[in-house]
Residue frames as a rotation matrix with the C-alpha (Angstrom) as fourth column:
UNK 1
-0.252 0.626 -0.738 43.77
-0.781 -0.581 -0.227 15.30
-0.571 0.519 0.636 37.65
UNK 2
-0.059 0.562 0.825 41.35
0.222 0.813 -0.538 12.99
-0.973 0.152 -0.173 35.94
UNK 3
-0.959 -0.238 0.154 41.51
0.126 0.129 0.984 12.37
-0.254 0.963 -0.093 32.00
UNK 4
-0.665 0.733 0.148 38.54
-0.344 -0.125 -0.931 14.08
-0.663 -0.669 0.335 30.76
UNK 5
-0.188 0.415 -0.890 37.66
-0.855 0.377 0.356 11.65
0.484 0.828 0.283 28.33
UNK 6
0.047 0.592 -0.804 38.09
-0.249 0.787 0.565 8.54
0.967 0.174 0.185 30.02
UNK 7
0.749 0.358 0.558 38.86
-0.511 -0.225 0.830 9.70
0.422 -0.906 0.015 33.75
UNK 8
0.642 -0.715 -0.276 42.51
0.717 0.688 -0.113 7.85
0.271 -0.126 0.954 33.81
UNK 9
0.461 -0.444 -0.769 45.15
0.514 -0.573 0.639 9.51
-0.724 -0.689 -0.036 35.28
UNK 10
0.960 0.201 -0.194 46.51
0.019 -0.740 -0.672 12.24
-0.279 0.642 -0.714 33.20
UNK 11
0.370 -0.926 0.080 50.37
0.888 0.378 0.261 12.05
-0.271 -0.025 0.962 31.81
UNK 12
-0.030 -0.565 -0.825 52.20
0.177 -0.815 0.552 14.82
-0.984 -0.129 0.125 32.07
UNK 13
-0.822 -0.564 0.076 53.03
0.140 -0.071 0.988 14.95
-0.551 0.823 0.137 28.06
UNK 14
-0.562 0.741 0.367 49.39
0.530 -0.018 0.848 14.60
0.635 0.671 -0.383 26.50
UNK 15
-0.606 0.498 -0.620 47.77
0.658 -0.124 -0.743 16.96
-0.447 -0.858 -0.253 29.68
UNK 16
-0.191 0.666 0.721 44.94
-0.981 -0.147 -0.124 17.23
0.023 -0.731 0.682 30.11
UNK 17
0.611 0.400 -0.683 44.75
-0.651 0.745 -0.145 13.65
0.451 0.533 0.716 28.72
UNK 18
0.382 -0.492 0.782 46.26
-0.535 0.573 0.621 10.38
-0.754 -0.656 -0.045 29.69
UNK 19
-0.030 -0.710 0.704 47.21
0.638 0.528 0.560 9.34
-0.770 0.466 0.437 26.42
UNK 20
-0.801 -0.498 -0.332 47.35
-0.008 -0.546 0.838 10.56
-0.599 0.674 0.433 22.95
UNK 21
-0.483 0.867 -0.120 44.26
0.746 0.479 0.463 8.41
0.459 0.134 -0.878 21.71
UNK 22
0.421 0.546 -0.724 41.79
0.574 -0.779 -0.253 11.06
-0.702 -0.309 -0.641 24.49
UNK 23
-0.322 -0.403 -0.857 43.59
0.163 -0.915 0.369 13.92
-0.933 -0.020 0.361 23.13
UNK 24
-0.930 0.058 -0.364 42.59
-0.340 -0.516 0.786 13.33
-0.142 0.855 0.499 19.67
UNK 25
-0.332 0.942 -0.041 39.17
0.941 0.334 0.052 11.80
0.063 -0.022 -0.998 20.47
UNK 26
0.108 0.420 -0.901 38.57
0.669 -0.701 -0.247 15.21
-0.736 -0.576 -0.356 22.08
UNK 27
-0.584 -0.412 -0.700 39.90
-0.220 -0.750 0.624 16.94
-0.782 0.518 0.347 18.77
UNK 28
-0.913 0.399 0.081 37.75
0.169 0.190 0.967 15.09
0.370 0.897 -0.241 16.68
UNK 29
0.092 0.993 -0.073 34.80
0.989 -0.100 -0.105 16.29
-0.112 -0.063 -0.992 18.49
UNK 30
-0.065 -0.008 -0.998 35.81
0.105 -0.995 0.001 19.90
-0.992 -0.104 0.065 18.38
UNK 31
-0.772 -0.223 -0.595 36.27
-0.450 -0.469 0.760 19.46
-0.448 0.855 0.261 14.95
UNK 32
-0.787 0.617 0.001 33.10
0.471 0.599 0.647 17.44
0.399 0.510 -0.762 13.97
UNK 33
-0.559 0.344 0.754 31.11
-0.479 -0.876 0.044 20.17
0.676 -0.337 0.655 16.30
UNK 34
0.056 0.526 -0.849 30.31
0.470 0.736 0.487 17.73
0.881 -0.426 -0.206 18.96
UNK 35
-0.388 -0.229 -0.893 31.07
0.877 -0.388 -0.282 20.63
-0.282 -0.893 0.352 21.49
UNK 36
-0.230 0.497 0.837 28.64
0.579 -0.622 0.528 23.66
0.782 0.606 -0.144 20.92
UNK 37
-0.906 0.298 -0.302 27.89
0.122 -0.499 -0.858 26.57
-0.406 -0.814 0.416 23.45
UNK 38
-0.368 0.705 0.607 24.26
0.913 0.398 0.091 26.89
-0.177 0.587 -0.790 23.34
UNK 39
-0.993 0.034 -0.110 22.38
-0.038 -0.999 0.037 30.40
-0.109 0.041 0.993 21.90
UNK 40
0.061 0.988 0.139 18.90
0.649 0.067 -0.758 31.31
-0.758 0.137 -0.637 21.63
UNK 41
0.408 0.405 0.818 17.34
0.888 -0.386 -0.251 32.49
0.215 0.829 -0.517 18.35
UNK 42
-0.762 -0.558 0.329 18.94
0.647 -0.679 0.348 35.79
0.029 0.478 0.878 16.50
UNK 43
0.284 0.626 -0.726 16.68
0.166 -0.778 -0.606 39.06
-0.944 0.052 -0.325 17.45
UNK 44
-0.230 -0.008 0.973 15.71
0.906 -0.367 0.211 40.16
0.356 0.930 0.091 13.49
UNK 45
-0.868 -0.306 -0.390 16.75
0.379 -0.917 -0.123 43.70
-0.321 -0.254 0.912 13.46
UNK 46
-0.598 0.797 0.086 13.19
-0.362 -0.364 0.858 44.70
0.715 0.482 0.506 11.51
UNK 47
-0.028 0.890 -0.454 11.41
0.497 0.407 0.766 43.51
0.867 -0.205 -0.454 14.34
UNK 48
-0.532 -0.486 -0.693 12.96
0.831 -0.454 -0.320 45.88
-0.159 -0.747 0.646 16.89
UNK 49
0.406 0.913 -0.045 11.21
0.861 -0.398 -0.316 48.78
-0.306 0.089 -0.948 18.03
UNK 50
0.261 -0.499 0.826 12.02
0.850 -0.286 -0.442 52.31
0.457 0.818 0.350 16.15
UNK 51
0.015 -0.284 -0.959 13.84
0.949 -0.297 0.102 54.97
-0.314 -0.912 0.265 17.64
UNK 52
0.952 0.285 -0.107 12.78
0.255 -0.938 -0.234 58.75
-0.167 0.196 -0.966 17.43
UNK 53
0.800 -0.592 -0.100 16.18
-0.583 -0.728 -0.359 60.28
0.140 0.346 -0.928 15.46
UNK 54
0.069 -0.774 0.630 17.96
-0.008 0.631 0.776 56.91
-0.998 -0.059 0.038 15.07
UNK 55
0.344 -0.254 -0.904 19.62
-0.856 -0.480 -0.191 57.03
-0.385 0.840 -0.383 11.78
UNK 56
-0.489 -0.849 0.200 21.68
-0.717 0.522 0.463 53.55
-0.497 0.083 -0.864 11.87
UNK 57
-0.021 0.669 0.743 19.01
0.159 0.736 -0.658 51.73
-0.987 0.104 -0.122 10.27
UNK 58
0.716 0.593 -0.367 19.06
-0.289 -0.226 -0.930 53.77
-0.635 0.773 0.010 7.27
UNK 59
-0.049 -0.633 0.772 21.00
0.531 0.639 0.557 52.14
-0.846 0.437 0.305 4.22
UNK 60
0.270 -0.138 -0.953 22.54
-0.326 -0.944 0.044 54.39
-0.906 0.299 -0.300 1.68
């Protein structure tokens, strides 16, 4: 298995990584949001069409 930062062989102790250095490169993108799944634009709930004897819209 290939280090998937820099594609070196992986070491048992830091797997998936080959050293310690990848392992926290790869943590400082998770934590700097350098890994993102992508989404498409939020449906706004007021633009949906209305349903005949839906209630869940109303706010009490």
């Amino acid at each position: 298995m290939a280090c998937p930062i820099c594609s070196k062989v992986t070491d048992q102790k830091y797997r998936p990584f080959c050293s310690k250095r990848c392992a926290d490169i790869d943590l400082a993108k998770w934590l700097g949001g350098g890994y993102s799944i992508p989404a498409s634009d939020e449906i706004d709930p007021e633009d949906l069409p209305e349903v005949e004897g839906d209630d869940s819209r109303l706010i009490n």
